[in-house]
Residue frames as a rotation matrix with the C-alpha (Angstrom) as fourth column:
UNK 1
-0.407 -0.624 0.667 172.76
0.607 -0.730 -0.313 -35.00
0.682 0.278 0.676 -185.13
UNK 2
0.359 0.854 -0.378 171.12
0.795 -0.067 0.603 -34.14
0.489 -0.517 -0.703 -182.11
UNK 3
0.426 -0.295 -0.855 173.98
0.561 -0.655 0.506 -31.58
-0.710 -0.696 -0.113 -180.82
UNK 4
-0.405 -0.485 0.776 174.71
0.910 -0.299 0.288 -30.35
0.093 0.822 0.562 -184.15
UNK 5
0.371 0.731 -0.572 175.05
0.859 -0.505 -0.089 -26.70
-0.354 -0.459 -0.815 -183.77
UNK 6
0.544 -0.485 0.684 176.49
0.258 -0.679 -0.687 -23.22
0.798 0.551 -0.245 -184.97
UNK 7
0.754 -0.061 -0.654 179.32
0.613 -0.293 0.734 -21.71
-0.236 -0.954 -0.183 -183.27
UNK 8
0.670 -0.559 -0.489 181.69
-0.684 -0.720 -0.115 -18.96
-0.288 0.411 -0.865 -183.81
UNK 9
0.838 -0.430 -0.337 184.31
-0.151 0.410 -0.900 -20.47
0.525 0.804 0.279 -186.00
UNK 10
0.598 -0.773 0.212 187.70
-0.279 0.048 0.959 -21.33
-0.751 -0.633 -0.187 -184.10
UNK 11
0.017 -0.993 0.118 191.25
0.263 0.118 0.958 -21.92
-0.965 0.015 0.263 -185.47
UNK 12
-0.714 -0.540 0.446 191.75
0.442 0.147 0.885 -21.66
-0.543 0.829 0.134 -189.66
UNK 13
-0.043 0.956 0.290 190.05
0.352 0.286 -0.891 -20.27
-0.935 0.063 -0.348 -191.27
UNK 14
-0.038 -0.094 0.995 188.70
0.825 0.559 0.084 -19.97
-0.564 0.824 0.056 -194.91
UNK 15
-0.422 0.271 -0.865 188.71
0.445 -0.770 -0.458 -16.59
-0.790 -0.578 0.204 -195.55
UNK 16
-0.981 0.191 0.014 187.32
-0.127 -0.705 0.698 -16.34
0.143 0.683 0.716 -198.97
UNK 17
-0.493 0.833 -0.252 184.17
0.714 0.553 0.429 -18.21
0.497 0.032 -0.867 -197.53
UNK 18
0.201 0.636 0.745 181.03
-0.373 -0.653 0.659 -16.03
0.906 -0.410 0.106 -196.05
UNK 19
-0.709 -0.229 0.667 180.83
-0.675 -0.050 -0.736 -15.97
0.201 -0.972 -0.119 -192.32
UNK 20
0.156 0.915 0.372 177.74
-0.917 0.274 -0.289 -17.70
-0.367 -0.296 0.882 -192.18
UNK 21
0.846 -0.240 -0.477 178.72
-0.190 0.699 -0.689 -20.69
0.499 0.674 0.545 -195.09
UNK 22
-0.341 -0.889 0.305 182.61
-0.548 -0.076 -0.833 -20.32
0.764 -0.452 -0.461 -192.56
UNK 23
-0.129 0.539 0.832 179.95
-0.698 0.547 -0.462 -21.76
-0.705 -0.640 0.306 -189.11
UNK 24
0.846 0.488 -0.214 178.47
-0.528 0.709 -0.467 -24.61
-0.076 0.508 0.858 -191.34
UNK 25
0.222 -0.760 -0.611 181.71
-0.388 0.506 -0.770 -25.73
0.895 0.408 -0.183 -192.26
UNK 26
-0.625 -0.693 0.359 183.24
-0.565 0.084 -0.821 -25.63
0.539 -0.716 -0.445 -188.64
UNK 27
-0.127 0.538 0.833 179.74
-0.821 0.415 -0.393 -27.21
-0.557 -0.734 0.389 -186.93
UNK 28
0.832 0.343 -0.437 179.99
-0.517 0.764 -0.385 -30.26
0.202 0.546 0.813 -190.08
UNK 29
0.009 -0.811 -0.585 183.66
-0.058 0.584 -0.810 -30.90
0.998 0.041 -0.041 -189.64
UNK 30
-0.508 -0.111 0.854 183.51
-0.857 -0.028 -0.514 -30.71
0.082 -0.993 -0.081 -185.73
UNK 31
0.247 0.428 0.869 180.72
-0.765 0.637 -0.097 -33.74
-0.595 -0.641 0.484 -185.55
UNK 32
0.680 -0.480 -0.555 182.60
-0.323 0.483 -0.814 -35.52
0.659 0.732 0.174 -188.42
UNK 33
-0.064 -0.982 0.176 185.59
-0.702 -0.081 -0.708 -34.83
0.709 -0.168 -0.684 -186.33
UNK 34
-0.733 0.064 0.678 183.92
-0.680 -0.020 -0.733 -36.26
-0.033 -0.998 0.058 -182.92
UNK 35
-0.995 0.098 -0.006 182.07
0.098 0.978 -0.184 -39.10
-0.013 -0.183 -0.983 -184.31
UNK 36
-0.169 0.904 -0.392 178.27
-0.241 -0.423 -0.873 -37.13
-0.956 -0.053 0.289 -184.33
UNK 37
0.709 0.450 -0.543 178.10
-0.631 0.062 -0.773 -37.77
-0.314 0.891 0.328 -187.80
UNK 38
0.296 -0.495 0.817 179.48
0.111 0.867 0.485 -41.55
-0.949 -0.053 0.312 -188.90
UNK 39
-0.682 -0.469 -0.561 181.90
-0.637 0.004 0.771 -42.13
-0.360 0.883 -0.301 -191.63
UNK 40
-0.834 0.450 0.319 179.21
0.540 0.550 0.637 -43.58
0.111 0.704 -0.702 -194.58
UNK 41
-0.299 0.727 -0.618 176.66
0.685 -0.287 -0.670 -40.95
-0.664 -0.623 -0.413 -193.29
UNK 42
-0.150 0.213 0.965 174.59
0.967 -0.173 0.188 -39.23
0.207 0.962 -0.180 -195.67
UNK 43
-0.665 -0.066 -0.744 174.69
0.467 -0.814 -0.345 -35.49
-0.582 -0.577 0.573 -195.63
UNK 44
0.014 0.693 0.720 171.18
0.943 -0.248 0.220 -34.43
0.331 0.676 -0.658 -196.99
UNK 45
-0.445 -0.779 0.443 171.01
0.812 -0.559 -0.167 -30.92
0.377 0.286 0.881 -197.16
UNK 46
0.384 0.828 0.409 167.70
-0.192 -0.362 0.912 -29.85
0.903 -0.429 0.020 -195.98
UNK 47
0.548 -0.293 -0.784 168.57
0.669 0.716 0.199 -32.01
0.503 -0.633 0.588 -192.71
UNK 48
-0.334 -0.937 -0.104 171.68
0.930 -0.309 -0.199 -29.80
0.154 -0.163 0.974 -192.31
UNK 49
-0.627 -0.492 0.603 170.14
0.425 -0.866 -0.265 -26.62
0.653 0.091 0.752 -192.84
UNK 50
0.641 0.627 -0.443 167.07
0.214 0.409 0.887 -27.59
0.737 -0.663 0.128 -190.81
UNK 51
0.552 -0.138 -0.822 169.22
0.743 0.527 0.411 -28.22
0.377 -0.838 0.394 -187.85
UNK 52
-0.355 -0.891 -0.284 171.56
0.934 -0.354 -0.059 -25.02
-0.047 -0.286 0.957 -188.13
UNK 53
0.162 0.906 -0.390 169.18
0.828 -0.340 -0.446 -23.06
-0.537 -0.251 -0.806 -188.81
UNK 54
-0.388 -0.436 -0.812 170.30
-0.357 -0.741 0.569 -21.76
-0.850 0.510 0.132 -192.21
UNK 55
0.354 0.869 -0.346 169.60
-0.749 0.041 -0.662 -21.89
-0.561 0.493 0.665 -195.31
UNK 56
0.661 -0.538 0.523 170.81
0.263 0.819 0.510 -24.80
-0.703 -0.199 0.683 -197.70
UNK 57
0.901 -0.357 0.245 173.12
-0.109 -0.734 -0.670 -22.19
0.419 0.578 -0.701 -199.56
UNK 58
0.233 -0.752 0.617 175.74
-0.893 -0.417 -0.171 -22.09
0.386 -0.511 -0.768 -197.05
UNK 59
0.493 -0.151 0.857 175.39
-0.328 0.880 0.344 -25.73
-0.806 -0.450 0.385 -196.15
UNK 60
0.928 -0.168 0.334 176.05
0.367 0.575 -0.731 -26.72
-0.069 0.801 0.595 -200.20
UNK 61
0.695 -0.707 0.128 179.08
-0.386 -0.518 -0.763 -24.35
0.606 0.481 -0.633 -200.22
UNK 62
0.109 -0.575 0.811 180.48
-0.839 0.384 0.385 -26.26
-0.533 -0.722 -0.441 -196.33
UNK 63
0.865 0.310 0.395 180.17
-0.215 0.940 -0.265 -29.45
-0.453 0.144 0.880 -198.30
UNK 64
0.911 -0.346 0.224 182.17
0.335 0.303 -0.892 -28.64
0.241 0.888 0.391 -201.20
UNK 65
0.287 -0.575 0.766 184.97
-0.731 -0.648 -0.212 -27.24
0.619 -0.499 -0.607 -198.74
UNK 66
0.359 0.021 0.933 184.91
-0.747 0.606 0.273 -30.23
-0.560 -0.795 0.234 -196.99
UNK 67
0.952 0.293 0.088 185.01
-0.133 0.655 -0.744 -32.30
-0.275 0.696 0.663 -200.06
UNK 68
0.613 -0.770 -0.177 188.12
-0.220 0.049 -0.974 -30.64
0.759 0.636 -0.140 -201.28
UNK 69
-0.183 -0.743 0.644 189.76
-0.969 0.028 -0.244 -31.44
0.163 -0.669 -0.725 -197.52
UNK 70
-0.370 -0.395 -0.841 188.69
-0.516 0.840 -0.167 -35.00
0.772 0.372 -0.515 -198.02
UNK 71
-0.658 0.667 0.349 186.20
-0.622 -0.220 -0.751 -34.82
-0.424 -0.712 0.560 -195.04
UNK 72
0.471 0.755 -0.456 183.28
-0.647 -0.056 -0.760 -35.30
-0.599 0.653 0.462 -197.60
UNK 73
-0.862 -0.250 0.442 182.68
0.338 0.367 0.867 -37.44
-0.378 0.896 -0.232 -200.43
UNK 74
-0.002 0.919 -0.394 180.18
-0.389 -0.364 -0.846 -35.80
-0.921 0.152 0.358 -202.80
UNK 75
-0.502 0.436 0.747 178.02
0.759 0.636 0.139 -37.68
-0.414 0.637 -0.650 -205.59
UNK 76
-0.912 0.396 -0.110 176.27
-0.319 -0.512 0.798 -36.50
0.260 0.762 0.593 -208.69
UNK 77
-0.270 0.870 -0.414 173.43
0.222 0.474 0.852 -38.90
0.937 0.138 -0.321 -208.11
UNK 78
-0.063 0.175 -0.983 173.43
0.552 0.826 0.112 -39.59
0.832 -0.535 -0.148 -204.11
UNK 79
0.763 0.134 0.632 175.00
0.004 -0.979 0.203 -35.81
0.646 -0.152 -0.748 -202.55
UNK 80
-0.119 -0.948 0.294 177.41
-0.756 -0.106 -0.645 -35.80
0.643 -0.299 -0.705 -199.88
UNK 81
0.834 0.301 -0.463 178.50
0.142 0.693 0.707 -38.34
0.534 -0.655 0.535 -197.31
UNK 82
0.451 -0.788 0.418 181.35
-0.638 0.042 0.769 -38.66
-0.624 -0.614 -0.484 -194.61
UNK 83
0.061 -0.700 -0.711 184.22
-0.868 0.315 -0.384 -40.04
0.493 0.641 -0.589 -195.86
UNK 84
0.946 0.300 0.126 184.72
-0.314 0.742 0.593 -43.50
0.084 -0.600 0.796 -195.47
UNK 85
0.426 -0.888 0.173 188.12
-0.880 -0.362 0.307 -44.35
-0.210 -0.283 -0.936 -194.57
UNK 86
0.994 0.102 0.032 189.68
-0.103 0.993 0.050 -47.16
-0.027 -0.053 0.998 -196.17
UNK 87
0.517 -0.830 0.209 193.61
0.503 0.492 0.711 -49.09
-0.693 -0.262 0.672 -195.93
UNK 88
0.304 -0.203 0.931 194.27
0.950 -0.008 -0.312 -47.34
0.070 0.979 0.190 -199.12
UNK 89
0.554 0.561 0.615 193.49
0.520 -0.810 0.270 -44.11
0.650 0.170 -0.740 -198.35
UNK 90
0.971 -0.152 -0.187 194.75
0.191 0.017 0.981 -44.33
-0.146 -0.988 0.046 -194.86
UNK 91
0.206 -0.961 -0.184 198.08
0.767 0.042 0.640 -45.32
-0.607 -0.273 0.746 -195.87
UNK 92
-0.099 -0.560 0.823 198.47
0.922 -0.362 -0.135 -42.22
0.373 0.746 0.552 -198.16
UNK 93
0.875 0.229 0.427 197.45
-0.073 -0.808 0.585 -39.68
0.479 -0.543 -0.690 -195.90
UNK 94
0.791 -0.604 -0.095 200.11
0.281 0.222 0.934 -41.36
-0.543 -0.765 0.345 -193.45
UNK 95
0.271 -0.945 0.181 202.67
0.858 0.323 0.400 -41.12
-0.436 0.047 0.899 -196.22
UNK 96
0.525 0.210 0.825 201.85
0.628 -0.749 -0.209 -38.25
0.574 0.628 -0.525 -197.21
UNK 97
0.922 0.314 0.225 202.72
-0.129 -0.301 0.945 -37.04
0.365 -0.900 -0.237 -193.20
UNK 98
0.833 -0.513 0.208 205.79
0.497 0.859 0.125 -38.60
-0.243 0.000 0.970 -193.80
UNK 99
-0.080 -0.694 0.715 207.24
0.803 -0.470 -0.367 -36.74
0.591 0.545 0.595 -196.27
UNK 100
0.504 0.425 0.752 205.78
0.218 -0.905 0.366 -33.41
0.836 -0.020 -0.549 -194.91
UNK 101
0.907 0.390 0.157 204.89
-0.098 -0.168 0.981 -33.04
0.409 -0.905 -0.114 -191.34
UNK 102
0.235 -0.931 -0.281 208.82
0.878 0.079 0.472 -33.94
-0.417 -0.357 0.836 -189.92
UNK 103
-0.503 -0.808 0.308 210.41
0.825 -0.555 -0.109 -31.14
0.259 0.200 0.945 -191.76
UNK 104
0.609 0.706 0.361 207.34
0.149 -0.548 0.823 -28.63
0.779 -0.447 -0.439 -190.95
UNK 105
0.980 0.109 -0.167 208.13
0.182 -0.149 0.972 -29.41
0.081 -0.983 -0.166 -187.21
UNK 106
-0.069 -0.975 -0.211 212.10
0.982 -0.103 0.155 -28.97
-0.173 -0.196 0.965 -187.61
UNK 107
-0.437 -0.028 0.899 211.58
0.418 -0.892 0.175 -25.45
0.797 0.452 0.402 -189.38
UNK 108
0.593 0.652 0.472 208.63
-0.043 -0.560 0.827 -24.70
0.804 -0.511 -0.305 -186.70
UNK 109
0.570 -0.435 -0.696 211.18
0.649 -0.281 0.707 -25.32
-0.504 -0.855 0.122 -183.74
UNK 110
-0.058 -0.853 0.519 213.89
0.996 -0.086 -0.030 -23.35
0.070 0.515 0.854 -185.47
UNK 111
-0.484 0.251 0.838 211.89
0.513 -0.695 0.504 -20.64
0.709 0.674 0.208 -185.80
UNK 112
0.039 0.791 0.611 210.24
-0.286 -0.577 0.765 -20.40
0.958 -0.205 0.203 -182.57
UNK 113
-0.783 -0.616 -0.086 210.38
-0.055 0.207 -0.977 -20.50
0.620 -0.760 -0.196 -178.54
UNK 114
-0.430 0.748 0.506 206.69
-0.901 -0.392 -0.185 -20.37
0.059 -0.535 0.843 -177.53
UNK 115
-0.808 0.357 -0.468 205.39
0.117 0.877 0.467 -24.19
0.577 0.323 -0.750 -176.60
UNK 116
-0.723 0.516 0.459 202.26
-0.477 0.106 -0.872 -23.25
-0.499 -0.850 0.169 -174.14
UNK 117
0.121 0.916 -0.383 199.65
-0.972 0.031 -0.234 -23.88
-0.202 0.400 0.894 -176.34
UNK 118
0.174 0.004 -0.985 200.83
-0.411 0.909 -0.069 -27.42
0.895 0.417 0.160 -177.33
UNK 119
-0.949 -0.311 0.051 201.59
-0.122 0.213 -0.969 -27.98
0.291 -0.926 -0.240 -173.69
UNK 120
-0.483 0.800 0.357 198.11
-0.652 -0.056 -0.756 -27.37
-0.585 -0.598 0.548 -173.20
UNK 121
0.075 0.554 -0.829 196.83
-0.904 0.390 0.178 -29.74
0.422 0.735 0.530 -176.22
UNK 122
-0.528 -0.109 -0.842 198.76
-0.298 0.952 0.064 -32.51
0.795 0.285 -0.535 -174.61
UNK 123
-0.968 0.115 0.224 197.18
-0.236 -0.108 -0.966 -31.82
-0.087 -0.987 0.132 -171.16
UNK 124
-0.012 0.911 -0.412 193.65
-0.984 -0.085 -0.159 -31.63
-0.180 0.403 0.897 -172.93
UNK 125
0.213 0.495 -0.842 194.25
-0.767 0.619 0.170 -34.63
0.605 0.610 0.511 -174.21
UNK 126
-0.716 -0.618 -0.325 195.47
-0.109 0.559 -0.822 -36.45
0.690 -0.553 -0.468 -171.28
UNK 127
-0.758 0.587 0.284 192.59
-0.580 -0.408 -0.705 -35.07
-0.298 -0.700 0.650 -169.48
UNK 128
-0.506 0.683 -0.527 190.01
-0.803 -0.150 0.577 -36.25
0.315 0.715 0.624 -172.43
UNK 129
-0.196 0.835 0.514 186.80
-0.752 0.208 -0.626 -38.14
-0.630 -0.509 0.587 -171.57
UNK 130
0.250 0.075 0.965 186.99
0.100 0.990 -0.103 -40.32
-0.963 0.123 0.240 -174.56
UNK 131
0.134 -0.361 0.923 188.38
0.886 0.460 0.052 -41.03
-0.443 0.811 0.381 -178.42
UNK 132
0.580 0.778 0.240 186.97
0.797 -0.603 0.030 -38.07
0.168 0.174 -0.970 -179.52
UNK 133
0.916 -0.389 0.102 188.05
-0.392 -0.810 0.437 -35.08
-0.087 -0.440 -0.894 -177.33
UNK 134
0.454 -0.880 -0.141 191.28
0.134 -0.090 0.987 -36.90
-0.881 -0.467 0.077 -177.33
UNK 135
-0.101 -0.458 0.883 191.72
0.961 0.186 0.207 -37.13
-0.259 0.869 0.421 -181.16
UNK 136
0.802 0.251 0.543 190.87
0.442 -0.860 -0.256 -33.31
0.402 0.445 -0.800 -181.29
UNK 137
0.755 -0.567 -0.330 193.58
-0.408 -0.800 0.440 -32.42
-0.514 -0.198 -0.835 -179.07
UNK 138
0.006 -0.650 0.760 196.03
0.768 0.489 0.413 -34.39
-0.641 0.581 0.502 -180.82
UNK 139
0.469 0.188 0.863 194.90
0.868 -0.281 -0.410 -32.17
0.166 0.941 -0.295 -183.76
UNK 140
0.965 -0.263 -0.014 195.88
-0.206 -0.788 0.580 -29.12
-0.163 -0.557 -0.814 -181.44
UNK 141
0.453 -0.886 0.099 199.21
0.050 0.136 0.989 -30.36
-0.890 -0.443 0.106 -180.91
UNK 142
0.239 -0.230 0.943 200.22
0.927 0.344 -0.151 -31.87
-0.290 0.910 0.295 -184.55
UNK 143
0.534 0.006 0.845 199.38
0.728 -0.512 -0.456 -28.12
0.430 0.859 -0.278 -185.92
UNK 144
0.957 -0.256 -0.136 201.11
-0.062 -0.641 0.765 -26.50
-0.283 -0.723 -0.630 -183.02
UNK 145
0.398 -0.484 0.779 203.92
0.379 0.860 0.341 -28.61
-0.836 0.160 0.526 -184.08
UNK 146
-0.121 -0.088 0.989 203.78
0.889 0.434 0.147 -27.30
-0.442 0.897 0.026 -187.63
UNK 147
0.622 0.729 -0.285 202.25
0.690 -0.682 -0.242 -24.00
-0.371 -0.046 -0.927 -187.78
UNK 148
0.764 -0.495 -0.414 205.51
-0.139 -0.752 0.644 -21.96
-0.630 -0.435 -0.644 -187.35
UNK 149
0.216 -0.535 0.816 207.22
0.743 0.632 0.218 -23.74
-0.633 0.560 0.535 -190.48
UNK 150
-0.308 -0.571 -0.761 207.22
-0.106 -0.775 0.623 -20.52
-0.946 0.272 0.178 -192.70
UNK 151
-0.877 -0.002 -0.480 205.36
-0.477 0.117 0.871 -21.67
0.054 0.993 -0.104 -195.51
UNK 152
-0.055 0.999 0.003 201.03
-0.890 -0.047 -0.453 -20.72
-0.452 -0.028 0.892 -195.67
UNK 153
0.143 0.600 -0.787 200.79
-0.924 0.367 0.112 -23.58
0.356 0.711 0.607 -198.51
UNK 154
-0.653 -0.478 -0.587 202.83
-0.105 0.825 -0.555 -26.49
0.750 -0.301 -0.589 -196.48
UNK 155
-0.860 0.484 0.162 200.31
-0.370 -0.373 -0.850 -25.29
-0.351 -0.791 0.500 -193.40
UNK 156
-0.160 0.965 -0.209 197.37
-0.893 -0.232 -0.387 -25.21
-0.421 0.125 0.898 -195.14
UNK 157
0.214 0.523 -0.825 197.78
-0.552 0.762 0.340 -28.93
0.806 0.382 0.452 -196.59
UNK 158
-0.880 -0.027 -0.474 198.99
0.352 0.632 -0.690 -30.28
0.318 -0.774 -0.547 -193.09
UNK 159
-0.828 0.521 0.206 196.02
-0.376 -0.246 -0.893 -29.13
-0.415 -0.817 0.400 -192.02
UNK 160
-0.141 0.955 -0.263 194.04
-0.988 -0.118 0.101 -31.05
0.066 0.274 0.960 -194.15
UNK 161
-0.126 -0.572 -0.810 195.89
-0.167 0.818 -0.551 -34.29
0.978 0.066 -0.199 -193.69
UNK 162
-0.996 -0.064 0.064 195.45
-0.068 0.057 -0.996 -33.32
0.060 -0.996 -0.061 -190.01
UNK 163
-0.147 0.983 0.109 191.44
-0.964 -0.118 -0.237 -33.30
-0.220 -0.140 0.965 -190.63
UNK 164
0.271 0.265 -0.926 191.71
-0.813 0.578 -0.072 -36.60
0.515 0.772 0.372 -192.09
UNK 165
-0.291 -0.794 -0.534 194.00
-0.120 0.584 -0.803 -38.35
0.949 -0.170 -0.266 -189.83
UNK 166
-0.495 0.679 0.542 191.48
-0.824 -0.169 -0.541 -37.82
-0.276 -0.714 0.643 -187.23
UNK 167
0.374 0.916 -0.146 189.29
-0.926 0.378 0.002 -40.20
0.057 0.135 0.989 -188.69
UNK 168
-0.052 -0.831 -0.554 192.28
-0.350 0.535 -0.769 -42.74
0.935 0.154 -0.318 -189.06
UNK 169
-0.729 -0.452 0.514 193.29
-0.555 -0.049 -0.830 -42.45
0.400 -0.891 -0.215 -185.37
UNK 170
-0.213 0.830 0.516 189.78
-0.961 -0.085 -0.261 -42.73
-0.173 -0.552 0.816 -184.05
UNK 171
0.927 0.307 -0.214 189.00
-0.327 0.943 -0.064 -46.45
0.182 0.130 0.975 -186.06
UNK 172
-0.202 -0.892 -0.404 192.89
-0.271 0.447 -0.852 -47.28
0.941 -0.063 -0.333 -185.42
UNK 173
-0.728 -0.191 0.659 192.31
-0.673 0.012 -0.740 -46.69
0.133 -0.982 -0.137 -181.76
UNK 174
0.516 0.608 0.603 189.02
-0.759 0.651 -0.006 -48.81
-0.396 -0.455 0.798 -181.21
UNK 175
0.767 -0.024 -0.641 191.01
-0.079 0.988 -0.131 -51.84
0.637 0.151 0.756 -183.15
UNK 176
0.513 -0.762 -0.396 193.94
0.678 0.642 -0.357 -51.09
0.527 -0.085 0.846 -181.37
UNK 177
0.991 0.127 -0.039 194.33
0.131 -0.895 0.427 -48.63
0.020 -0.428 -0.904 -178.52
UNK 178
0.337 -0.940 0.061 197.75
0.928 0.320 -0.191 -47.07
0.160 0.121 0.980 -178.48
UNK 179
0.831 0.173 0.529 196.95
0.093 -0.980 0.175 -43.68
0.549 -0.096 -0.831 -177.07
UNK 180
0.870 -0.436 -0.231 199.10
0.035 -0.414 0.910 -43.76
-0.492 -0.799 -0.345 -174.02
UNK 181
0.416 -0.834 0.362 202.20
0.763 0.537 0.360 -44.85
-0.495 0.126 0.860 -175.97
UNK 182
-0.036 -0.040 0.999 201.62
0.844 -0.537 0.009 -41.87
0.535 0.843 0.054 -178.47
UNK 183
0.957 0.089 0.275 201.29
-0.039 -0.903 0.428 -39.26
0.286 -0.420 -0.861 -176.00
UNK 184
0.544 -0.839 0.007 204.57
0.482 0.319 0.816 -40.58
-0.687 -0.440 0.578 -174.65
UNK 185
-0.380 -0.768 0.515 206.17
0.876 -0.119 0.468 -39.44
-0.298 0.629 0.718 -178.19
UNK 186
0.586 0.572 0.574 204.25
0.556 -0.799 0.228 -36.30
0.589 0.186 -0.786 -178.21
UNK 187
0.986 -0.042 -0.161 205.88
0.094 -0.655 0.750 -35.53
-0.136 -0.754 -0.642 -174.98
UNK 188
-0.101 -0.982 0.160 209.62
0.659 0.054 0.750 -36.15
-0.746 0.182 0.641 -176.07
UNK 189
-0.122 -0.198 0.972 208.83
0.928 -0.371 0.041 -34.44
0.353 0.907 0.229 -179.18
UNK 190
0.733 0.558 0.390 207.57
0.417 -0.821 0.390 -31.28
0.538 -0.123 -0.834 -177.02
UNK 191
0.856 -0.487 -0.174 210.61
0.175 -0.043 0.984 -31.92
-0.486 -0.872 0.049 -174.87
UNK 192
-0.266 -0.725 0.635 212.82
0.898 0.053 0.437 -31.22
-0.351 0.687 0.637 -178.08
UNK 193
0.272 0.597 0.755 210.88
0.752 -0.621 0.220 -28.47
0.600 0.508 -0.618 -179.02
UNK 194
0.975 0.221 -0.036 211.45
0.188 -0.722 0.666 -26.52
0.121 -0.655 -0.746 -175.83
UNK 195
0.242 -0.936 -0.257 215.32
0.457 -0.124 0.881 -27.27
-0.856 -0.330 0.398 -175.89
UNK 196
0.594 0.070 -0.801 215.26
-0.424 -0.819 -0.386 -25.77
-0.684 0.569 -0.457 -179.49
UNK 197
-0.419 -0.653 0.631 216.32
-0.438 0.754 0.489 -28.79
-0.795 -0.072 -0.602 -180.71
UNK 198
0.070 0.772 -0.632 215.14
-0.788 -0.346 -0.510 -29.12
-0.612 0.533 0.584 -184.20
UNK 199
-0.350 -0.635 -0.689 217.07
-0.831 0.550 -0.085 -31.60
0.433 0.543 -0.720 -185.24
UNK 200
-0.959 0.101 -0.264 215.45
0.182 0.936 -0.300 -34.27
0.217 -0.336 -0.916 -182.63
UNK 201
-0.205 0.979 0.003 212.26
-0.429 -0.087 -0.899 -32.78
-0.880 -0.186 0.438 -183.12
UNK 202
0.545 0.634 -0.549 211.97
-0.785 0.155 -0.600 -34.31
-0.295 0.758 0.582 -186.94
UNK 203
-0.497 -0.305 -0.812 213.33
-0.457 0.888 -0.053 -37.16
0.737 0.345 -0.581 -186.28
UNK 204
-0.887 0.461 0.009 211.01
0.237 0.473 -0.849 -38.05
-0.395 -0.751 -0.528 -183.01
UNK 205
0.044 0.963 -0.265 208.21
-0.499 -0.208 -0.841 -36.70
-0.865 0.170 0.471 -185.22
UNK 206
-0.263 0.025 -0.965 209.25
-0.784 0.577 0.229 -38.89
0.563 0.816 -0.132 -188.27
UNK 207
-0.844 -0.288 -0.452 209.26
-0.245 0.957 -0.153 -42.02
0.477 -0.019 -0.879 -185.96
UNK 208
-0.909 0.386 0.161 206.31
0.002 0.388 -0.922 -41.27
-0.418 -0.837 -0.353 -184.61
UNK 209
0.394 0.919 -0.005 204.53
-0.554 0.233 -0.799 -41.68
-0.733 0.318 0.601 -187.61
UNK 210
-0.480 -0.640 -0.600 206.29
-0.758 0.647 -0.083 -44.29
0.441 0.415 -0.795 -188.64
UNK 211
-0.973 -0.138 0.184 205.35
-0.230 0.554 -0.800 -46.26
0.009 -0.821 -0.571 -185.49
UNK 212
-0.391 0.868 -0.306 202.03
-0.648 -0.496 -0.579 -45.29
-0.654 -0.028 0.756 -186.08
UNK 213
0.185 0.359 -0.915 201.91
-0.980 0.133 -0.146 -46.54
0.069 0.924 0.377 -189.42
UNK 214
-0.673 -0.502 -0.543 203.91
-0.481 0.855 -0.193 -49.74
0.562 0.131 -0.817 -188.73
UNK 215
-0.840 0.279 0.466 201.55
-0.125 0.737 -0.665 -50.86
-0.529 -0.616 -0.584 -185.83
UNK 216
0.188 0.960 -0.207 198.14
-0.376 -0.125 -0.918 -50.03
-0.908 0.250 0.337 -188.06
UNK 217
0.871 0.270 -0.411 199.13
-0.465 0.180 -0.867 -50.86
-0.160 0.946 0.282 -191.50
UNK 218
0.277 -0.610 0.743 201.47
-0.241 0.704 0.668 -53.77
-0.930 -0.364 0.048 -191.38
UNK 219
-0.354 -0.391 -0.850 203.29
-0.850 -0.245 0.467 -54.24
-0.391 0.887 -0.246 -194.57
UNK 220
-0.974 0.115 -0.195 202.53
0.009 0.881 0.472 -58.07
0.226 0.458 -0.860 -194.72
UNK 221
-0.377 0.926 0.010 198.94
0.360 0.156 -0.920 -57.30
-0.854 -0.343 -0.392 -193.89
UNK 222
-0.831 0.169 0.530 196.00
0.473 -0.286 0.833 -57.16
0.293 0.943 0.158 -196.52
């Protein structure tokens, strides 16, 4: 955890949490997010607050905030850890994304005419240096995608599904890289977006998690 660090908080945020307990959260789920801290990794709390230079108040309260976004797994006996990510799991996030995330992105074009910012996510992530930086912008895009749907509680669980599906992507991609193809349906799906086409935005954003799901979690696979 050697770059684990505070930093002003960026995008969502929790607002009944303290500022201070609001940084913890965002510098635990960032090196979660980016692979600094390994799915099965114990999160001892001293350790944490040691390194952020806080106390381990605000670290126990990021845990359990993490926990409930499925980030975290936390034990009575053992304390927190990164979530490991198994086939199970995986495929219910995905279907979860399923049901959701398409109609989200119809409602969010419908509703809106501004695509720079996801323009820039996919650039970012075209740009990206490795797994990582690209599976964060992805995350950029996805909620760009979604954001503008009209409905705080539909938001606020795609965005935890989107914290999760990070980890997904990241062990999909090392068994099976499939990045370029997926940016490919990012861009059509942005390229529907901008014509205000809402209708062939949630259906190019169903099939692309479909596709997703079909190449990683193969029905006749165990």
């Amino acid at each position: 955890m050697s770059d684990l660090a505070l930093s002003s908080p960026t995008g969502p945020q929790p607002g009944a949490l303290p500022s201070r307990t609001e940084a913890v959260l965002e510098a635990v789920k960032h090196a979660i997010l980016t692979g600094e801290l390994k799915p099965g990794q114990p999160l001892v709390e001293i350790e944490l607050a040691a390194k952020l230079g806080v106390s381990k108040t605000p670290v126990r309260e990021a845990l359990k905030t993490l926990a409930g976004t499925g980030l975290v797994i936390m034990s009575p006996y053992k304390g927190g850890a990164v979530r490991e990510m198994d086939r199970s799991h995986a495929r219910c996030i995905y279907d979860m994304r399923l049901l959701l995330e398409p109609v989200a992105a119809g409602r969010t074009v419908a509703a809106r005419g501004d695509w720079s910012a996801a323009r820039r996510a996919l650039e970012a992530a075209d740009k990206a240096a490795d797994a990582a930086e690209r599976s964060l912008a992805n995350r950029v895009f996805h909620r760009e995608m979604y954001l503008g749907c009209g409905n705080a509680l539909l938001v606020r669980t795609l965005d935890d599904l989107r914290d999760q599906t990070a980890l997904v992507s990241a062990a999909a991609w090392a068994q099976r890289p499939s990045w370029e193809r997926e940016a490919a349906e990012h861009r059509a799906i942005l390229a529907a977006a901008e014509h205000g086409d809402s209708d062939e935005a949630r259906n190019l954003m169903r099939s692309h998690i479909s596709s997703f799901v079909a190449r990683n979690f193969p029905e006749n696979e165990a």
